[in-house]
MISENU-38790 format. One record per residue (C-alpha): x, y, z. Coordinates in steps of 0.02 Angstrom, whole numbers, padded with zeros to 5 digits, always signed. Layout:
MISENU-38790
XYZ;...
end
This chain:
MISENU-38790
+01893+00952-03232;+01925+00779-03159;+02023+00866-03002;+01888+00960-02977;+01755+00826-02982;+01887+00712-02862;+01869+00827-02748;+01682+00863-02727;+01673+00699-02715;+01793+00694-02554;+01709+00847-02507;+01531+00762-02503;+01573+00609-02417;+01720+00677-02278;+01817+00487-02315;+01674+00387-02260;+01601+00265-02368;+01436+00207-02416;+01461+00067-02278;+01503+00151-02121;+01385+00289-02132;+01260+00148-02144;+01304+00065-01993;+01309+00252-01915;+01152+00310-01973;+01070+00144-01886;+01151+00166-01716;+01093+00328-01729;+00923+00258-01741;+00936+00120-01617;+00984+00250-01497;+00833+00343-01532;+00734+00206-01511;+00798+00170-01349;+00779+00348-01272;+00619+00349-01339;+00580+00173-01256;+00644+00239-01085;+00566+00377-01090;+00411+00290-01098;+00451+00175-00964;+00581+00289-00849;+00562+00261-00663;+00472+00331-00546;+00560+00466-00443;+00488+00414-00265;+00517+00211-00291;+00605+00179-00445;+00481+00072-00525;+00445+00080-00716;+00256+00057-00700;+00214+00219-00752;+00051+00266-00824;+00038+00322-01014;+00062+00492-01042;-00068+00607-01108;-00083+00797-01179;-00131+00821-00982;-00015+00733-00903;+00126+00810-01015;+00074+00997-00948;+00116+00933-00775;+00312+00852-00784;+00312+00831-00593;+00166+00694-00611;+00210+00607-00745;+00352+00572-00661;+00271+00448-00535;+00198+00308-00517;+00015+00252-00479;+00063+00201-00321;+00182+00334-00281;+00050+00469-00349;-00086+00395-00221;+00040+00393-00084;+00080+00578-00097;-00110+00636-00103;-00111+00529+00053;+00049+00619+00154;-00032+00795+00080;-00186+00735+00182;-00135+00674+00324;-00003+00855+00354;-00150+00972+00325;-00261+00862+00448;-00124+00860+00582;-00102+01057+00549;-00296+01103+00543;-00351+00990+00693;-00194+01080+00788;-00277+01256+00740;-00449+01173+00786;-00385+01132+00961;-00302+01299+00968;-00485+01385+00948;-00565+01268+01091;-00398+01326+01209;-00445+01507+01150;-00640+01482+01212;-00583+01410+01372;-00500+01567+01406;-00597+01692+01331;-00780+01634+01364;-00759+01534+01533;-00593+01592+01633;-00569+01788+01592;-00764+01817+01609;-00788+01723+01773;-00634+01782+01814;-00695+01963+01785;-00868+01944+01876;-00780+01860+02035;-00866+01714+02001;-00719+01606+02084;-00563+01650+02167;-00388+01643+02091;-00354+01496+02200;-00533+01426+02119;-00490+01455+01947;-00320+01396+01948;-00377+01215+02011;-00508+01223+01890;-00410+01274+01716;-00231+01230+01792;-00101+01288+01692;-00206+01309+01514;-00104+01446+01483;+00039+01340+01467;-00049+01239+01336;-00114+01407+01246;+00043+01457+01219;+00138+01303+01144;+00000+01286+01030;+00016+01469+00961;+00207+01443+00944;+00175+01242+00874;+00039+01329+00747;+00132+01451+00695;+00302+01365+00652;+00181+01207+00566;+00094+01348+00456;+00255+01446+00411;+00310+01279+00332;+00152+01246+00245;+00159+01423+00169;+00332+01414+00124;+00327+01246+00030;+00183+01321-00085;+00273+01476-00127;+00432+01366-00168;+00306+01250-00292;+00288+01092-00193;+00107+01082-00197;+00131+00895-00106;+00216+00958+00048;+00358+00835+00026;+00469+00957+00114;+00366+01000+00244;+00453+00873+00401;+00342+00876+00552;+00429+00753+00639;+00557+00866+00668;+00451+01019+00713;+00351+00905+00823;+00525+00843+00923;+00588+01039+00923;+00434+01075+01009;+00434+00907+01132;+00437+01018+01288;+00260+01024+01269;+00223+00848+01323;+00287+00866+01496;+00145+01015+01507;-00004+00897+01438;+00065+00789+01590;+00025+00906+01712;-00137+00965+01613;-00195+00764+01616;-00138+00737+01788;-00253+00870+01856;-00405+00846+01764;-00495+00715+01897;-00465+00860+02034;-00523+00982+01927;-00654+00911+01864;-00721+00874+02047;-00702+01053+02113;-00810+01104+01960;-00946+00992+02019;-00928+01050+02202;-00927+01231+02147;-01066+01221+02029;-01164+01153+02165;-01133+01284+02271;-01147+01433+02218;-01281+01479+02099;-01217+01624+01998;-01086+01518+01939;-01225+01375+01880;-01320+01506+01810;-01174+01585+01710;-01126+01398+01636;-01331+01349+01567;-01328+01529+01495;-01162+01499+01406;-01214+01339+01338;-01364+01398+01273;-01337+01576+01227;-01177+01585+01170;-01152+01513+00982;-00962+01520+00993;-00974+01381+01103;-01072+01255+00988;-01172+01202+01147;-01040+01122+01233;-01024+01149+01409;-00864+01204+01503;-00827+01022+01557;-00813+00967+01358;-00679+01088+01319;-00593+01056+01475;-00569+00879+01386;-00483+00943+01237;-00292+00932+01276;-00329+00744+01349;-00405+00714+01195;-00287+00803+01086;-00134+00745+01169;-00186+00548+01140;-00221+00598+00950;-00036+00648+00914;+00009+00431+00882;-00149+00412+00768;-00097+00589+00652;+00101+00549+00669;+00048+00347+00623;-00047+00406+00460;+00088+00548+00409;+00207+00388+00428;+00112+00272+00320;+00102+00376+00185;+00285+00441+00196;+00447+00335+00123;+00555+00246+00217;+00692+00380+00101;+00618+00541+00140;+00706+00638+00277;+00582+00667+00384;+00544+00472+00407;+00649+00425+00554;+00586+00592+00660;+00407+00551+00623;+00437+00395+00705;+00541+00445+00850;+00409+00583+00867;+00279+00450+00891;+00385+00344+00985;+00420+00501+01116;+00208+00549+01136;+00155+00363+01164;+00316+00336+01304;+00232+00507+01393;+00044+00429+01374;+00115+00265+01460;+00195+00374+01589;+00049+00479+01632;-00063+00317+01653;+00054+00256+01762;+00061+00411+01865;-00116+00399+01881;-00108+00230+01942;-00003+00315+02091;-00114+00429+02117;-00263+00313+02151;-00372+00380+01998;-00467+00278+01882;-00473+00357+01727;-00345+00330+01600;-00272+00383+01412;-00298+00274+01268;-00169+00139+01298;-00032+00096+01175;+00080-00081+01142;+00208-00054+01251;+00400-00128+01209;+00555-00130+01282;+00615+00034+01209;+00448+00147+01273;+00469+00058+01446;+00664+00127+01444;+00595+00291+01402;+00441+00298+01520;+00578+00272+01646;+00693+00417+01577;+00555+00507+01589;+00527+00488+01784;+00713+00508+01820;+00725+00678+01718;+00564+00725+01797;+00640+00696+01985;+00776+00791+01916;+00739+00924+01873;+00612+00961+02056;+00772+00919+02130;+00878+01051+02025;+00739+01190+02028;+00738+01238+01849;+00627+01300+01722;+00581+01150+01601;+00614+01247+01431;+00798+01295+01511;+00848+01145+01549;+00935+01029+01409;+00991+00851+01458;+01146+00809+01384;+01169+00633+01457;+01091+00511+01545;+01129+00310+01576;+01191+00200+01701;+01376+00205+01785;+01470+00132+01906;+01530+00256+02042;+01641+00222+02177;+01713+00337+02315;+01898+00308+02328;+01963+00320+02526;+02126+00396+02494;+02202+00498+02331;+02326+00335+02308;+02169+00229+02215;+02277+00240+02046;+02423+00161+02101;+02334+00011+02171;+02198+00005+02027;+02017+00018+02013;+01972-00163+02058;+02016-00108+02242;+01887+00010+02244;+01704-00058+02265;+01571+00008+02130;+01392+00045+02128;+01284+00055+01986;+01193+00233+01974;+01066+00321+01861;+01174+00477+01797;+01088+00627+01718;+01223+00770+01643;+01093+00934+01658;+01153+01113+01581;+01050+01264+01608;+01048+01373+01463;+00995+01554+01451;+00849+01573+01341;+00917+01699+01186;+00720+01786+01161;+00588+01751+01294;+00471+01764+01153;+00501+01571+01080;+00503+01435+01132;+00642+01339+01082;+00815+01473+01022;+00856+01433+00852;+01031+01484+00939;+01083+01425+01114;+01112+01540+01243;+01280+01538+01370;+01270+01414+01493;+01213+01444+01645;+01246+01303+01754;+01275+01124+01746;+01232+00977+01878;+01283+00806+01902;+01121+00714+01964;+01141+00557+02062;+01007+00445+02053;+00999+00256+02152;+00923+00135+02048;+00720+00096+02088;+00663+00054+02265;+00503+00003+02309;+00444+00094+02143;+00519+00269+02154;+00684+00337+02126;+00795+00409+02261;+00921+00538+02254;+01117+00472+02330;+01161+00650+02375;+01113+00825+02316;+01167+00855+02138;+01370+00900+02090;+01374+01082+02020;+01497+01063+01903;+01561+01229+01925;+01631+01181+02099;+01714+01028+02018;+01877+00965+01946;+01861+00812+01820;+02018+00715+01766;+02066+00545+01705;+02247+00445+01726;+02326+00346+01580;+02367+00213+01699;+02167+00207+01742;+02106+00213+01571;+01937+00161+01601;+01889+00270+01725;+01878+00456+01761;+01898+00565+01929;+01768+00700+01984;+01848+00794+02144;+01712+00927+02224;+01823+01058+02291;+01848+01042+02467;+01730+00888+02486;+01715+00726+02415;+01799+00622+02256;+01705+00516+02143;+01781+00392+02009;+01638+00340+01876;+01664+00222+01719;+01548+00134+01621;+01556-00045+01568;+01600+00006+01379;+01773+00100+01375;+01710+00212+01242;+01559+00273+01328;+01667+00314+01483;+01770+00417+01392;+01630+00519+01310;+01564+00545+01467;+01722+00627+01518;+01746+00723+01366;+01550+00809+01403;+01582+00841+01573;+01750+00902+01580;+01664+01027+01442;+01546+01096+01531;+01674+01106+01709;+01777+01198+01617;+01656+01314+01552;+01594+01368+01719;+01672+01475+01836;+01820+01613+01800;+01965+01518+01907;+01944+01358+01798;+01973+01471+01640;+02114+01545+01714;+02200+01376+01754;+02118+01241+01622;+02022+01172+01758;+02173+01119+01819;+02186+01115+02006;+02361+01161+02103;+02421+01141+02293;+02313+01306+02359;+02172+01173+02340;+02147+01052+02468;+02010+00905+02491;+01977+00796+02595;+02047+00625+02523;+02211+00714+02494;+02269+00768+02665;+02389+00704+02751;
end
């Protein structure tokens, strides 16, 4: 009997005293207690902060909430805001493109109100701009929809800094839009003036027509002007309310950074042009003023080049130094013989669009072409080309270990170019991308790794 009782006794407490499952049975509890006090004061999942509100029945039914701060809370209400205004005004301006077109350009068009030549000088190249939008629109409202079907009722995932910089190509055609608009304005006046049918059809428009909210055809000939100078204002309040940490920060701000550089360069080509009207004006810095003037040079290149805008990539661009060596001995005397020029260098590839019916391929297509263009730094306020662009398919690039910082363009059967930059590093990228796309181009490079042999002969190298 006293075995037994010995060992229900061991049985009942497992070898731990009185004492130690005391002490247990308290840490136990002063764990508790601390979960408990965390969880009442865990941080918030946007900043971190432990200011959280005090939970109720409510808040409880909605986890996602209660798991943010005031501040936080207020902050994404604000972002949620500020995405649906900048995707609703977009479809708003969509609609006022879509009257332009439908109640003013097919209808006069139709009645032979105006000639082709007319029309085109009065709506320039709206179809352009109709057609961005409706690809811009779309891609904005796929993202919307999706985030609500996956649950994120705040749009945190929706990023349209980077949708807005996919779809950048569509700056360049606000330019020529905005650039237009004094002479188009003008031959409206002139036309309406002259011929009568045409002033009738405009009053009875504006007054009959509901669609049009009785506006008349010079007010929605303002909206991409004023749409285009409303992209820094949306992107600037999408930015305010979004975290420095959220993924879509630093494209929101390049994004705004890109649209205010293209304002500042279409008020300064309408300086040139002797008009008087302007966009709304933004601070300018150092950095838009660089890109303002990478603007102009990639414009000038690519009227020099001939090719269609949404083709055309641009996969470098900067200053070098160039130099044209006299003879093919330049290595074994060293660069510092040769005399350098500095040179504004833009690396252009032409790639094949995959589907005509987007606007930027998800996928890039083969490449086309690619173009070395020259460009002399600014004289008398333009830019100047040095010579007509290098087509790198008719080109042989190549460096020398015992010229390090320098590479070696040869244009079969016409001139050599040596080109460095004044950081080692940077010369040696530029190598790397253009040797890429040389090789790349052109069936006898493949053949030989755009190597070339003694059947080729230029000009520096004979004897």
């Amino acid at each position: 009997a006293t075995r037994t009782k010995s060992a229900d006794v061991e049985r009942a407490d497992s070898g731990i005293g009185q004492m130690p499952a005391r002490k247990w049975r308290n840490r136990a509890a002063e764990t508790l207690s601390s979960l408990q006090a965390w969880e009442a004061h865990r941080p918030c999942t946007d900043c971190g902060e432990r200011d959280l509100p005090v939970e109720t029945d409510v808040q409880n039914c909605n986890q996602r909430r209660a798991d943010l701060c005031e501040k936080c809370h207020k902050r994404r209400t604000e972002r949620k805001e500020s995405v649906l205004e900048f995707v609703n005004t977009e479809a708003s301006y969509g609609e006022d493109l879509r009257i332009i077109k439908e109640e003013f350009y097919l209808p006069m068009q139709a009645a032979g109100l105006l000639s082709q030549e007319q029309l085109q000088g009065i709506f320039s190249n709206i179809q352009e701009l109709i057609d961005l939008n409706e690809n811009f629109l779309e891609i904005l409202q796929e993202e919307i929809d999706q985030a609500f079907d996956q649950g994120d009722d705040d749009l945190m995932t929706v990023c349209i800094g980077e949708i807005f910089l996919e779809f950048v190509n569509m700056l360049p055609a606000f330019q020529t839009y905005c650039l237009q608009q004094s002479s188009s304005v003008n031959m409206l006046n002139a036309l309406e003036k002259e011929k009568e049918l045409l002033r009738i059809f405009l009053n009875v428009s504006q007054n009959d027509n509901t669609a049009l909210r009785r506006m008349n055809l010079r007010s929605f000939l303002m909206a991409p002007l004023q749409r285009v100078t409303k992209y820094p204002l949306l992107l600037s309040r999408i930015i305010k309310a979004t975290t420095e940490y959220h993924p879509d920060h630093g494209s929101l701000r390049e994004a705004k950074s890109r649209i205010e550089s293209h304002l500042e360069h279409i008020n300064m080509k309408t300086k040139q042009e002797g008009n008087t009207w302007t966009l709304r004006s933004f601070r300018q810095d150092s950095k838009k003023k660089r890109e303002v003037i990478n603007i102009e040079m990639r414009e000038t290149a690519l009227k020099t080049v001939g090719w269609l805008r949404e083709e055309t990539r641009f996969v470098m661009e900067g200053s070098l130094q160039l130099a044209q060596p006299p003879d093919g001995q330049w290595v074994k005397k060293g660069s510092k013989t040769l005399k350098f020029q500095n040179m504004q260098v833009l690396l252009l590839v032409n790639m094949k669009r995959v589907s005509e019916s987007s606007l930027e391929s998800a996928e890039p297509g083969p490449v086309k072409d690619a173009v070395l263009v020259l460009i002399r730094d600014k004289n008398n306020g333009k830019f100047h080309l040095l010579r007509e662009p290098l087509r790198l398919s008719n080109c042989i690039v190549s460096t020398d270990p015992d010229c390090d910082d320098t590479f070696e363009l040869i244009e079969i059967r016409r001139e050599a170019f040596v080109f460095r930059d004044s950081d080692r590093a940077r010369t040696h990228h530029w190598f790397r991308q253009i040797r890429r796309y040389s090789r790349e181009l052109g069936s006898w490079k493949k053949r030989r790794n755009a190597l070339p042999n003694i059947m080729i002969s230029t000009p520096h190298t004979r004897p």
